[in-house]
Backbone of each chain as ProteinMPNN parsed JSONL, in Angstrom:
{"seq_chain_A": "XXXXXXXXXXXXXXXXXXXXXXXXXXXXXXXXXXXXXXXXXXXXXXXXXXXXXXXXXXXXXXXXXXXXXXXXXXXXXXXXXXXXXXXXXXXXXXXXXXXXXXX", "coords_chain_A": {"N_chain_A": [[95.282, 129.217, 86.144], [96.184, 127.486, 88.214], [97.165, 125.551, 86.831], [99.299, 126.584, 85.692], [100.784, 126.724, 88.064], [101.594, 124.211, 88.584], [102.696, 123.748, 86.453], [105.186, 124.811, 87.124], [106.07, 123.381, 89.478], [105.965, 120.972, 88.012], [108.862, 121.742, 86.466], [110.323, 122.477, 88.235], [110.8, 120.042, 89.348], [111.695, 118.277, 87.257], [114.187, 119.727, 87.35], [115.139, 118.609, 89.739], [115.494, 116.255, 89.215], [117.254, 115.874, 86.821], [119.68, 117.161, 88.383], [120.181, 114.975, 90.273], [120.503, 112.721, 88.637], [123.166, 113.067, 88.774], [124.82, 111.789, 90.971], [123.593, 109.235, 89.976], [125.08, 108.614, 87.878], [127.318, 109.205, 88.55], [128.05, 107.682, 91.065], [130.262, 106.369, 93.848], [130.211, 103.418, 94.23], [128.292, 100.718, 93.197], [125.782, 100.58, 94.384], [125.314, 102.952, 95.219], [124.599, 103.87, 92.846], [122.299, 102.172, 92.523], [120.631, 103.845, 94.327], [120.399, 106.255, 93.51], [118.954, 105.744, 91.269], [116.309, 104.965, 91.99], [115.597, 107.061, 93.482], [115.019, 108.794, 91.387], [113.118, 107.474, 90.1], [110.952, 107.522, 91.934], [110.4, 110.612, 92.333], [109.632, 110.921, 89.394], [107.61, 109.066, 89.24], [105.826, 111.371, 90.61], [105.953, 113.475, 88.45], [104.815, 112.287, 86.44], [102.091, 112.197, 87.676], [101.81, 114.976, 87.873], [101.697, 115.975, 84.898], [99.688, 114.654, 84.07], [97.612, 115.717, 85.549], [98.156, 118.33, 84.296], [97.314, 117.722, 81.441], [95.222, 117.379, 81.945], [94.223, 114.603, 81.797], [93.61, 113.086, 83.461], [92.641, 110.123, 84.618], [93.743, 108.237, 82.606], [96.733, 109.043, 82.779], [96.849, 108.165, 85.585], [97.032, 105.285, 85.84], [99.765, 104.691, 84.465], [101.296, 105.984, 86.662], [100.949, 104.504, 88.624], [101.704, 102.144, 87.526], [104.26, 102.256, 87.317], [105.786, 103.136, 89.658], [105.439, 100.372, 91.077], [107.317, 99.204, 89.299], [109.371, 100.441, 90.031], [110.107, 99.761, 92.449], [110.36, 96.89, 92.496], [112.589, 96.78, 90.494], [114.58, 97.863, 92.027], [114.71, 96.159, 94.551], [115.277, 93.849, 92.639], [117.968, 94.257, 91.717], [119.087, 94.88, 94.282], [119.442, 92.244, 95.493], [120.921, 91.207, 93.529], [122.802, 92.407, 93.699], [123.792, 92.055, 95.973], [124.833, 89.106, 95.62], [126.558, 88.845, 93.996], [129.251, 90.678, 95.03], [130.443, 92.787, 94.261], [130.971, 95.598, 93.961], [132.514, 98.006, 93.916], [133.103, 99.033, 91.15], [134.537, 100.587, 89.739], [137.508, 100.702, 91.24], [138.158, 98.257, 90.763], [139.82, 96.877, 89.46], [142.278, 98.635, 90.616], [142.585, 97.272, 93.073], [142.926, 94.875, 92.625], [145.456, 94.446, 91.717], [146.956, 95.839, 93.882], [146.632, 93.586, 95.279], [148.022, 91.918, 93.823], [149.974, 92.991, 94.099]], "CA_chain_A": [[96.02, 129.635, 87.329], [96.755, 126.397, 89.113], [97.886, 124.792, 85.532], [101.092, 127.061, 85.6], [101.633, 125.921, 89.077], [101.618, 122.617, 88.356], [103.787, 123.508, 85.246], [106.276, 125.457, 87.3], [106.6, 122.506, 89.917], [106.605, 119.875, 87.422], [109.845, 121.933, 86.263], [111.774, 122.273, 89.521], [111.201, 118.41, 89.781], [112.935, 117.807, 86.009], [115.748, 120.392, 87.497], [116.23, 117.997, 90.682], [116.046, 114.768, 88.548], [118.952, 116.201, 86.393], [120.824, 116.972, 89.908], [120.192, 113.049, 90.744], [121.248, 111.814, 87.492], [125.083, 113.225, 88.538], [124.736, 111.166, 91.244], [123.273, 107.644, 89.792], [125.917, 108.129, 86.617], [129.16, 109.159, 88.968], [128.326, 107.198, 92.267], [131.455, 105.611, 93.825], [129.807, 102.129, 94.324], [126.822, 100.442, 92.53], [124.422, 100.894, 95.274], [125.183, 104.629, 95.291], [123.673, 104.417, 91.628], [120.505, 102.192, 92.96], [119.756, 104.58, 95.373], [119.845, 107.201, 92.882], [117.57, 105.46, 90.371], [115.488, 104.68, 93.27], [115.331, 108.202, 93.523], [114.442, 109.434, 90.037], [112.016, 106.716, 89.586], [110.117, 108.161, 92.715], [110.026, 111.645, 90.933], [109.439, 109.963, 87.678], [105.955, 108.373, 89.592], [105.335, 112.534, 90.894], [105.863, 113.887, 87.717], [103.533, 111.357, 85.487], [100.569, 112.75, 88.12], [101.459, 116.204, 87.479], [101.638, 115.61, 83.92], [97.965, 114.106, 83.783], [97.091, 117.165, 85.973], [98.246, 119.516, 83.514], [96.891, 117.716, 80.518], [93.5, 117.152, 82.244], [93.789, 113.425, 81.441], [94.175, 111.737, 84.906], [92.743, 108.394, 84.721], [95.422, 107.558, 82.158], [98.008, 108.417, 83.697], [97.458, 107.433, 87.194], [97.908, 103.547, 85.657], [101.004, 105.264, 84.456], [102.019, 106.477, 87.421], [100.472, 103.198, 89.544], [102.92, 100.939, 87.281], [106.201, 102.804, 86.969], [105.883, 102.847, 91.002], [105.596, 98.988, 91.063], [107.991, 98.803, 88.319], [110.63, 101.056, 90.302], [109.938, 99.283, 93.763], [110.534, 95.596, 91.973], [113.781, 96.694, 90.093], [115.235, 98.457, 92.619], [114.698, 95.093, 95.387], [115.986, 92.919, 92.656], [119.074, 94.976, 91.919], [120.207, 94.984, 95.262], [119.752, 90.966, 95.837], [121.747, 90.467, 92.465], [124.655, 92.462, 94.246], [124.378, 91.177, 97.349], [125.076, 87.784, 95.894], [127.299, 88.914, 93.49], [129.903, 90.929, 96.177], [131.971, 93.462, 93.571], [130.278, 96.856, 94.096], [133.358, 99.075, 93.873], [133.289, 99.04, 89.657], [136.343, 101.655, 89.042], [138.545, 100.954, 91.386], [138.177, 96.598, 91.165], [141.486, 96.998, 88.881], [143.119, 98.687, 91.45], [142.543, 96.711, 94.261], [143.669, 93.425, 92.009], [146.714, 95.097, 91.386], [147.554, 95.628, 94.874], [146.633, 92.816, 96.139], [148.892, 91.121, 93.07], [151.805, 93.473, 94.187]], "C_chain_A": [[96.713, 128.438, 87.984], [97.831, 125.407, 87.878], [99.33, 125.169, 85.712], [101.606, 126.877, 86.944], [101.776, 124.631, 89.201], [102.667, 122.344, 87.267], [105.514, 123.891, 86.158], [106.634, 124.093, 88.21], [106.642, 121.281, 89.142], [108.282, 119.838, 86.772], [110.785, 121.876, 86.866], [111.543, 120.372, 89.513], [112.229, 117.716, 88.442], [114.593, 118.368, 86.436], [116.335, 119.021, 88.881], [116.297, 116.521, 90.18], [117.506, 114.892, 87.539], [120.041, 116.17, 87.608], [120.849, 115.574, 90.084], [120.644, 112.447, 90.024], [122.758, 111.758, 88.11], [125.298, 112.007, 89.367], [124.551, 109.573, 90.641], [124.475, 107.958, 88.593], [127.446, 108.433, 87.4], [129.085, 108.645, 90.271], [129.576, 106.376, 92.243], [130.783, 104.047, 93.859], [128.305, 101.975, 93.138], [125.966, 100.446, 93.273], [124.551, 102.3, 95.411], [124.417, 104.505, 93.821], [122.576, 104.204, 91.776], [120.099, 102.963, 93.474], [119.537, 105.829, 94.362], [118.949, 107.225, 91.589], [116.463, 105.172, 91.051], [114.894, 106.236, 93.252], [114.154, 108.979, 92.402], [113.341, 108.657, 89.488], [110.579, 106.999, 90.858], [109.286, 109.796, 92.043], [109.271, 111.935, 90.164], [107.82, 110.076, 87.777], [105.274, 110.505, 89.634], [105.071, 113.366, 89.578], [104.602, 113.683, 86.734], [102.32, 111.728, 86.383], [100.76, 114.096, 87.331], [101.219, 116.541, 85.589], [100.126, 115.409, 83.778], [97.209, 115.409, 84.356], [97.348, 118.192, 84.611], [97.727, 119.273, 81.544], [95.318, 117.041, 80.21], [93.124, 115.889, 82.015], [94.393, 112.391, 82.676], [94.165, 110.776, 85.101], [93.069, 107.639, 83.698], [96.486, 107.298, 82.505], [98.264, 108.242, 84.928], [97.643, 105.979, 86.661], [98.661, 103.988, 85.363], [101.537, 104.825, 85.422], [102.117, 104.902, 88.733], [101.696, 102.343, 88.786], [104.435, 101.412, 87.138], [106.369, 103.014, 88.796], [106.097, 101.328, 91.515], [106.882, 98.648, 90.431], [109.556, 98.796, 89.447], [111.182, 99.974, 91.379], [110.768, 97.746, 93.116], [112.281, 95.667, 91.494], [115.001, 97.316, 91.165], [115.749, 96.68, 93.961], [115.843, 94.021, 94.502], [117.699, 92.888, 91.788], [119.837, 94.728, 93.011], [120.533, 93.458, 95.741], [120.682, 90.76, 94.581], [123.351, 90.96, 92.987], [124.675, 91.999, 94.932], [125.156, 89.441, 97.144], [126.741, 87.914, 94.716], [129.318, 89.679, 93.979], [131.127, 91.981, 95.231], [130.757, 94.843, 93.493], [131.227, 98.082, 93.735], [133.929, 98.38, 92.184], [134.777, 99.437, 89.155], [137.091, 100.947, 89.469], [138.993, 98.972, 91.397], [140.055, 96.518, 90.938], [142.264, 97.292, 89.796], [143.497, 98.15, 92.85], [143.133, 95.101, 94.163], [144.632, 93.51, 91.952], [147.373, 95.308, 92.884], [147.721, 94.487, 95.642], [147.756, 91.263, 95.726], [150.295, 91.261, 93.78], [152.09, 92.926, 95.98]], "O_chain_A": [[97.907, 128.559, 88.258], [98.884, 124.803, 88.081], [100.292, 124.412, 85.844], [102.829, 126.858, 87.078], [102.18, 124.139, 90.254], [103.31, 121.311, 87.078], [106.613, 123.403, 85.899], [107.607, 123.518, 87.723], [107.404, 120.425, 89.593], [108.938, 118.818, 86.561], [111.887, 121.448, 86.521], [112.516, 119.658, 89.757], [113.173, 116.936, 88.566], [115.686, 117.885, 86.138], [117.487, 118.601, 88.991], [117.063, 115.7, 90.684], [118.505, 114.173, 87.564], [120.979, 115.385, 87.744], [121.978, 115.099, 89.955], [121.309, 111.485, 90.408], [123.469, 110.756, 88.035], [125.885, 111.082, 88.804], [125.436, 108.76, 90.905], [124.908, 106.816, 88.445], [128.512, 108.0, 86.963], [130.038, 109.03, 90.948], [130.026, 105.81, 91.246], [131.358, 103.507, 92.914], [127.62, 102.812, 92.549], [124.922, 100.236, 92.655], [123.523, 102.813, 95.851], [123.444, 105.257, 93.766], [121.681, 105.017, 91.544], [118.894, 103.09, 93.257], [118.447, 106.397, 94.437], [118.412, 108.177, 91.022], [115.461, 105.173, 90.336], [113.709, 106.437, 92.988], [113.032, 109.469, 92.531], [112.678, 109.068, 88.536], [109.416, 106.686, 90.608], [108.181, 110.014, 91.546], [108.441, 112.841, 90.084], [107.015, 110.673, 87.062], [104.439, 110.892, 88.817], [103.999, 113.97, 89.541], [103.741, 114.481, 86.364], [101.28, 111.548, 85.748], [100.076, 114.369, 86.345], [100.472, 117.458, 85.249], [99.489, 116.317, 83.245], [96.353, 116.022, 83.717], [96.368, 118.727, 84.092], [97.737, 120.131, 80.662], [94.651, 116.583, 79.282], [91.914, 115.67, 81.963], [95.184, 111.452, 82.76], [95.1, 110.158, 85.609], [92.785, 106.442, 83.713], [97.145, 106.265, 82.625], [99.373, 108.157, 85.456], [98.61, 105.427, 87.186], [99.117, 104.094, 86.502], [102.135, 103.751, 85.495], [103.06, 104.496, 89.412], [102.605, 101.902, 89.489], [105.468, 100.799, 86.87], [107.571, 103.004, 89.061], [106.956, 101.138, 92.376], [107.575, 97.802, 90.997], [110.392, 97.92, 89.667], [112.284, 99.429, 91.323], [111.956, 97.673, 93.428], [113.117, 94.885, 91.945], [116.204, 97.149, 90.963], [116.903, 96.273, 94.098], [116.827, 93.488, 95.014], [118.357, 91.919, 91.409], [121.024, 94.412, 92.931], [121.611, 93.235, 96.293], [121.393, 89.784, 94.819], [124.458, 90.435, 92.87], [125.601, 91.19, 94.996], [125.75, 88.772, 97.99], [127.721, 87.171, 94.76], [130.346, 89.292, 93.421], [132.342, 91.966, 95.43], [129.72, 94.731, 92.839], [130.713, 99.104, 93.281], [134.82, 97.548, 92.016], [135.687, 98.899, 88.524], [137.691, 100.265, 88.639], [139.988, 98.53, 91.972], [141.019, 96.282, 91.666], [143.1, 96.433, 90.072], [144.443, 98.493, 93.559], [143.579, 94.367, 95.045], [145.166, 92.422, 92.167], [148.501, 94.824, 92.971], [148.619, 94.295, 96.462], [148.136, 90.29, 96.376], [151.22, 90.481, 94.01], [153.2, 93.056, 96.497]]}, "seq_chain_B": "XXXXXXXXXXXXXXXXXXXXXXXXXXXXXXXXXXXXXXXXXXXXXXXXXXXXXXXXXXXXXXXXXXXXXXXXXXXXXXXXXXXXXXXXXXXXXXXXXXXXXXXXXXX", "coords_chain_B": {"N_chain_B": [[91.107, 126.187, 98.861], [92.71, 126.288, 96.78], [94.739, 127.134, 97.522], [95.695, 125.423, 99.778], [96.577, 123.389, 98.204], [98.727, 124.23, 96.877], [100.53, 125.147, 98.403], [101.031, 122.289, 99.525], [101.796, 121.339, 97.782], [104.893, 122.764, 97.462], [105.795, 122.594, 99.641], [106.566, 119.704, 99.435], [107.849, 119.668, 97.182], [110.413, 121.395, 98.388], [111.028, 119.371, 100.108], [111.86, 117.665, 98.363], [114.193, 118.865, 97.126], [115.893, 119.489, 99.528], [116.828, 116.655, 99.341], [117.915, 116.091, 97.573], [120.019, 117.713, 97.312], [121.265, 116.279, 99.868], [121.917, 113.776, 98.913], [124.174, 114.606, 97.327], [125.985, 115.745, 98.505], [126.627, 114.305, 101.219], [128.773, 112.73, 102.358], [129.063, 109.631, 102.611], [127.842, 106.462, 102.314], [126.239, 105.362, 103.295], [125.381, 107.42, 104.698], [123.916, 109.206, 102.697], [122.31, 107.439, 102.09], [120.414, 107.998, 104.076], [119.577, 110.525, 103.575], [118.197, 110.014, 100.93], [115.883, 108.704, 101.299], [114.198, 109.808, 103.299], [113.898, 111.971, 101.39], [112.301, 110.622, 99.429], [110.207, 108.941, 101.11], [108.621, 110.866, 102.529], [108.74, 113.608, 101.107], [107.284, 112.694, 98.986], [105.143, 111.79, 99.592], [104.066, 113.774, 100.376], [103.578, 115.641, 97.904], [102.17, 114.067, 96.487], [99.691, 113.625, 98.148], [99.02, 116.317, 98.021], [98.201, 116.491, 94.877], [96.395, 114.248, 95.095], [94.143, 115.724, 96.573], [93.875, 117.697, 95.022], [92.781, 116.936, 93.015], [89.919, 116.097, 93.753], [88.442, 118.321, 93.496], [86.531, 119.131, 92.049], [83.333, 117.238, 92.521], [82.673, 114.331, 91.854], [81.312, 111.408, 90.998], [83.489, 109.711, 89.87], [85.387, 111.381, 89.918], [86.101, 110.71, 92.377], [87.497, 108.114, 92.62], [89.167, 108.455, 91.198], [90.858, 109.74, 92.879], [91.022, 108.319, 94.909], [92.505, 105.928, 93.784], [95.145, 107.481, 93.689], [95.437, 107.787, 96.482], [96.187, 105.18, 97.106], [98.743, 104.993, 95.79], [100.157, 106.579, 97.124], [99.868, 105.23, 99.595], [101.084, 102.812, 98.924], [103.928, 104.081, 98.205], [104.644, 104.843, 100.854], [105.133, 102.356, 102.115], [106.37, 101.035, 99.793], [108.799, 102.09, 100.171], [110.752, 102.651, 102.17], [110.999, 99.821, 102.395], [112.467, 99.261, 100.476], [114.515, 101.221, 100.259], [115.869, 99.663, 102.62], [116.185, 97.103, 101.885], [118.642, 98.013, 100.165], [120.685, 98.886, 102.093], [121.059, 96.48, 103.689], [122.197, 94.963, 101.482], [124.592, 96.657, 101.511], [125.407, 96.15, 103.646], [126.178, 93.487, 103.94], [127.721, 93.076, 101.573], [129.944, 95.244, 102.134], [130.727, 97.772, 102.49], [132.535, 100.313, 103.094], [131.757, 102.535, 106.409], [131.779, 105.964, 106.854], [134.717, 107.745, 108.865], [135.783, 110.05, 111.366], [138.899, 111.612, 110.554], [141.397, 109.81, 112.245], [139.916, 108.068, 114.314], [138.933, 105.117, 116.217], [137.902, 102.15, 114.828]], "CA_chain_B": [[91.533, 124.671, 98.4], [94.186, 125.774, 95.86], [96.147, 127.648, 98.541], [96.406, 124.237, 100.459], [97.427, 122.644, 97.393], [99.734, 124.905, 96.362], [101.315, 124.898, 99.914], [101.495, 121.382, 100.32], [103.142, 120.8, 96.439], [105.631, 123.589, 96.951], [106.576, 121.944, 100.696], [107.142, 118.933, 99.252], [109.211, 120.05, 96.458], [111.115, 121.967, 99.169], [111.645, 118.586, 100.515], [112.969, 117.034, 97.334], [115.652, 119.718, 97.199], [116.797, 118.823, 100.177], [117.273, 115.156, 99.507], [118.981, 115.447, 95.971], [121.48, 118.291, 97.694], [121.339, 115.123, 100.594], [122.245, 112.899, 98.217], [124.851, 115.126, 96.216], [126.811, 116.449, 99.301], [127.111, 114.058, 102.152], [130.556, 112.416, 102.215], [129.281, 108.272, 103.029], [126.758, 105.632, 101.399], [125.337, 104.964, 104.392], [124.041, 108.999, 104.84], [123.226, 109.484, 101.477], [120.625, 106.677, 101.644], [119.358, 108.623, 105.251], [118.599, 111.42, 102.789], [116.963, 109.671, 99.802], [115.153, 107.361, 102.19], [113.61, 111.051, 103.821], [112.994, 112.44, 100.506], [111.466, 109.583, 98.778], [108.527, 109.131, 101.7], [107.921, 112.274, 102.864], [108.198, 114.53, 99.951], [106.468, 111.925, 97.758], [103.398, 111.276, 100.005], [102.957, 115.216, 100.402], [103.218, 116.21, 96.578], [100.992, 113.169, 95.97], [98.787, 113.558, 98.667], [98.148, 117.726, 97.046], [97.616, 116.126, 93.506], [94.523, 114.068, 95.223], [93.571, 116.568, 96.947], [93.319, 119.087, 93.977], [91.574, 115.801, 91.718], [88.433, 116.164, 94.819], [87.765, 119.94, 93.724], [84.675, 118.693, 91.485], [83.196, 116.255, 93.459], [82.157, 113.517, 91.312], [82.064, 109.591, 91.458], [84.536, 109.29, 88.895], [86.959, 112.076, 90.842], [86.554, 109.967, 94.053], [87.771, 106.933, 92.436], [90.542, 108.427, 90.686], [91.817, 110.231, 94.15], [91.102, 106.827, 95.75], [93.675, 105.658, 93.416], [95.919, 108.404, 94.032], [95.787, 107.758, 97.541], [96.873, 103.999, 96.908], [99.975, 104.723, 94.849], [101.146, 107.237, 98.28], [100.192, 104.131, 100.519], [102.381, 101.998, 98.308], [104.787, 105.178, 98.44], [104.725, 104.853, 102.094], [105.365, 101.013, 102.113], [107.81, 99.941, 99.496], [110.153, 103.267, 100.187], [111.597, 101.598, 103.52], [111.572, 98.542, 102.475], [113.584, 99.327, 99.257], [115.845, 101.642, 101.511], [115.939, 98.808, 103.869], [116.976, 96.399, 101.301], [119.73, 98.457, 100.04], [121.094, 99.032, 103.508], [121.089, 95.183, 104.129], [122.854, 94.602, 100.613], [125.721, 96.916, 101.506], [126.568, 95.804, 104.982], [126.898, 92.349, 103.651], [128.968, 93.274, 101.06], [131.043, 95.739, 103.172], [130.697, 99.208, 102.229], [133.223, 101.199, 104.497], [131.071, 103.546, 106.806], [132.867, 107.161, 107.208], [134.815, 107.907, 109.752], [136.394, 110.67, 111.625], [140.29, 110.796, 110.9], [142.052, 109.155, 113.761], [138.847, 107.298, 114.84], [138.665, 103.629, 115.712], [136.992, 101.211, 114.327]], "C_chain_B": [[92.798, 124.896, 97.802], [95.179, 126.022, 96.779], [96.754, 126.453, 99.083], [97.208, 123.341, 99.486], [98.613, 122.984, 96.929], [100.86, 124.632, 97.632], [101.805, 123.431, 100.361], [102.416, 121.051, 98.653], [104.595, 121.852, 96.725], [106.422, 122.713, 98.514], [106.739, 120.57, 100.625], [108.398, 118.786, 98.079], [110.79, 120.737, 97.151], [111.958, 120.839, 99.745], [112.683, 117.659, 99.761], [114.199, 117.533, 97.002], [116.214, 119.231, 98.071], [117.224, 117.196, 100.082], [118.193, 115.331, 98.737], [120.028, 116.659, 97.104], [122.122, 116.918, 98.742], [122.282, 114.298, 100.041], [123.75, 113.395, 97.361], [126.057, 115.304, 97.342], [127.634, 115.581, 100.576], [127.851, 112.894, 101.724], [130.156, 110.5, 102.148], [127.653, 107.757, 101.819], [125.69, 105.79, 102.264], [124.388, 106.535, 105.202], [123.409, 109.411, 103.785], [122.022, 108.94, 101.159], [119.8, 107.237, 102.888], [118.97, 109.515, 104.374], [117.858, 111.202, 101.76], [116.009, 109.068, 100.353], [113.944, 108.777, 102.991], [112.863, 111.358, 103.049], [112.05, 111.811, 100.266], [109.976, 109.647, 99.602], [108.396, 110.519, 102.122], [107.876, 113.369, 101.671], [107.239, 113.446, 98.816], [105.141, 111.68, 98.742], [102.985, 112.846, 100.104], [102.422, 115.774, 99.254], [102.092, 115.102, 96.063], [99.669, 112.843, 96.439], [97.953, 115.152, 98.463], [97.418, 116.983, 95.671], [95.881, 115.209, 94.084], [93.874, 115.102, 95.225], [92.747, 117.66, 96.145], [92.03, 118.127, 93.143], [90.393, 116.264, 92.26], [87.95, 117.909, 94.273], [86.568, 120.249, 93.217], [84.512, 117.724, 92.106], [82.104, 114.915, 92.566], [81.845, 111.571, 91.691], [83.487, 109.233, 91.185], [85.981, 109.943, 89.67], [86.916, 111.663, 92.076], [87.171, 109.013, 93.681], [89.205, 107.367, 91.585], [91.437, 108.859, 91.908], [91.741, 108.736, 95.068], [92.289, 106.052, 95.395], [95.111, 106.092, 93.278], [96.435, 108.386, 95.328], [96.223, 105.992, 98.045], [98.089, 104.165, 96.324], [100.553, 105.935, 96.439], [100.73, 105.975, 99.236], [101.244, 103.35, 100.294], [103.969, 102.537, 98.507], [106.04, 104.343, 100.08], [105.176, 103.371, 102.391], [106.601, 100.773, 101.522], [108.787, 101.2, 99.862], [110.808, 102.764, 101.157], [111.922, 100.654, 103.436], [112.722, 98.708, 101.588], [115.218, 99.787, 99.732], [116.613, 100.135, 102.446], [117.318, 97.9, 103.154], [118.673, 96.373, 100.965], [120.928, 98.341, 100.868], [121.344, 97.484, 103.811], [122.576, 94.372, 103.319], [124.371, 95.355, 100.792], [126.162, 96.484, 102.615], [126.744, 94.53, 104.663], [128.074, 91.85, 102.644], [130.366, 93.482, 101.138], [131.674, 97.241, 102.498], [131.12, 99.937, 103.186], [132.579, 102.299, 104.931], [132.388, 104.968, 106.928], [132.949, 107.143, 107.969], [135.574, 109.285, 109.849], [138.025, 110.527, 111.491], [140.593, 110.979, 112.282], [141.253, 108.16, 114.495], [138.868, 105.728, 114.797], [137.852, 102.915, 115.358], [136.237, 100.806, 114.992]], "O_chain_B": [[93.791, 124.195, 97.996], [96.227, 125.389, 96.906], [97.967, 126.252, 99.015], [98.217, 122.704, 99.788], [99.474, 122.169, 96.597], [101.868, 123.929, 97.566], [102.657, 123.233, 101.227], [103.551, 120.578, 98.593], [105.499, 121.532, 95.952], [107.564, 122.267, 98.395], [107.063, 120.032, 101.683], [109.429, 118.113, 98.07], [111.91, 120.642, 96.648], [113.169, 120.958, 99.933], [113.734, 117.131, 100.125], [115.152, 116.841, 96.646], [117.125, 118.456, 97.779], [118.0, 116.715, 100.907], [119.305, 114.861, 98.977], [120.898, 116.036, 97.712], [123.265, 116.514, 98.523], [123.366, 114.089, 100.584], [124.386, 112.51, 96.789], [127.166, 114.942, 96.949], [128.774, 115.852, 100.954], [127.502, 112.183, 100.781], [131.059, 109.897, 101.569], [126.896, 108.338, 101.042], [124.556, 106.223, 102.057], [123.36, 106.66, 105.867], [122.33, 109.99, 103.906], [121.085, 109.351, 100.475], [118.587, 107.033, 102.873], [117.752, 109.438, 104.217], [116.921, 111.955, 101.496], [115.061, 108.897, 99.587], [112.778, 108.414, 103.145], [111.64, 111.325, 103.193], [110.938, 112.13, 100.687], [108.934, 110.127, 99.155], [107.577, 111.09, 101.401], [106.802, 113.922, 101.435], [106.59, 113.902, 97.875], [104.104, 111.319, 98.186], [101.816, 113.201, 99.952], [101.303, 116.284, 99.198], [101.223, 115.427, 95.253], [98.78, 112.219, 95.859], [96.745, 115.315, 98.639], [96.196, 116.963, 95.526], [94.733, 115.415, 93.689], [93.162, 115.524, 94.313], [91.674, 118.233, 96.332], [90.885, 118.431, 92.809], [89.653, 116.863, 91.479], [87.053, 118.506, 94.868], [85.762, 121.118, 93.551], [85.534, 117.103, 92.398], [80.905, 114.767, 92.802], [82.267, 110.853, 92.598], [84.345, 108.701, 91.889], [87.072, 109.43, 89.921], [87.647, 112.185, 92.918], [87.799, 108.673, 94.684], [90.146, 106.59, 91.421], [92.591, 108.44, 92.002], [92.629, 108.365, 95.836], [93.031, 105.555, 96.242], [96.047, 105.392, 92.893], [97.57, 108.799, 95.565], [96.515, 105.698, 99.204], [98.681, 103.087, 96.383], [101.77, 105.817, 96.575], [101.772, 105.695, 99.829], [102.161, 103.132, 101.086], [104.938, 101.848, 98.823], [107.134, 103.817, 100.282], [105.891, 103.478, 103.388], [107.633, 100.444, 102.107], [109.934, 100.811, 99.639], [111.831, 102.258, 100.697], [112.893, 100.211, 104.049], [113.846, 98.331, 101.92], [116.339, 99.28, 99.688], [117.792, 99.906, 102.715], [118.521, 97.84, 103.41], [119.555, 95.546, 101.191], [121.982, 97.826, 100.494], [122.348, 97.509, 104.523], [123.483, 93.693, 103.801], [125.334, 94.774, 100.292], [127.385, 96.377, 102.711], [127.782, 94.168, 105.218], [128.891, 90.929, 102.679], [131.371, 92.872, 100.77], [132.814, 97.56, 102.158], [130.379, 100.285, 104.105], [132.6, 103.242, 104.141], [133.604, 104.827, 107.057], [132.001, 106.747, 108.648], [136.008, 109.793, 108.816], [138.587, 109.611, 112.091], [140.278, 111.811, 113.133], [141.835, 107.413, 115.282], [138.837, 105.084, 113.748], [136.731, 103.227, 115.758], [135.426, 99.979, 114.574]]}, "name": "protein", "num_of_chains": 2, "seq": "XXXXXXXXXXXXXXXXXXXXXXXXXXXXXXXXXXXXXXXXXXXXXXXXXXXXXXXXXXXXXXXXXXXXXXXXXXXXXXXXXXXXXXXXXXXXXXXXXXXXXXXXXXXXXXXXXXXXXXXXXXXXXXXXXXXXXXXXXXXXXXXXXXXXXXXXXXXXXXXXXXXXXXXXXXXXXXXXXXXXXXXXXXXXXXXXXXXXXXXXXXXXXXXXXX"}
């Protein structure tokens, strides 16, 4: 009984990590994509419990779930110091902004 | 017990909907991270604070120590999610990520 609720919400959470992907793969800037791997790696951590819930093997994958939380937290921090120092966030349109600023 | 669990996983999934539509819909950078920054702690400490909850339903040593650890990875939750937000938020205003505005509105 509780298994298939644990199956059915581990499913709506794969449906809103697909929704988040559109986001992190068509954000206009590169911090619109961190925030949406930021996202899916939160998820990610919710899922890997329910997962262990539903295959009755929990104290596996809570270190799972314990290091892909660390993992996310770490890459996400040193993501945003590599742009901050780096200062080109708008990917697409760089071209067009060189181009005007040529013309 | 399950009812509460059930109730608190389904109102935090409720909450993750709203972030990713959050995230999908509103027009600026700077609101999009108010709604992942929402989701992230609050739907992630409730769906993670049911999954303890359900672990405790045999009451063992072993299932106190795994919900003990369950209830460390939503402290952590609760910790780096702001800061990470934070970070973000820090990294674009020094960059210079144009906030939205109303047309006609000054600067």
């Amino acid at each position: 009984m509780m298994s298939q609720v644990f199956l059915a919400i581990a499913l709506a959470l794969v449906m809103l990590i697909f929704l988040t992907l559109v986001r992190a793969l068509g954000g206009p800037t590169v911090l619109d994509r961190i925030v949406g791997v930021n996202m899916i790696g939160t998820k990610t951590t919710v899922l890997l419990l329910l997962i262990g819930l539903i295959y009755e093997d929990m104290p596996m994958f809570i270190d799972i779930a314990l290091a892909y939380a660390f993992l996310n937290f770490i890459a996400t921090i040193g993501a945003c110091k590599y742009f901050r120092r780096s200062k080109r966030v708008h990917l697409e349109d760089d071209l067009d902004t060189k181009k005007e600023v040529s013309a | 017990m399950n009812v509460i669990v059930t109730f608190l996983l389904v109102l935090g999934v409720f909450f993750f909907a709203i972030g990713t539509i959050g995230i999908l819909r509103l027009p600026d950078f700077y609101s999009r991270l108010h709604a992942a920054g929402k989701c992230d702690t609050l739907a992630a400490t409730l769906t993670v604070s049911a999954i303890a909850l359900y672990n405790l339903h045999d009451l063992s040593f072993a299932s106190m120590l795994v919900s003990w650890k369950v209830f460390f990875i939503v402290f952590f939750i609760f910790m780096a999610s702001p800061t990470a937000t934070h970070a973000i938020t820090k990294a674009a205003l020094i960059v210079g990520v144009e906030p939205w505005l109303k047309k006609g509105a000054r600067k």
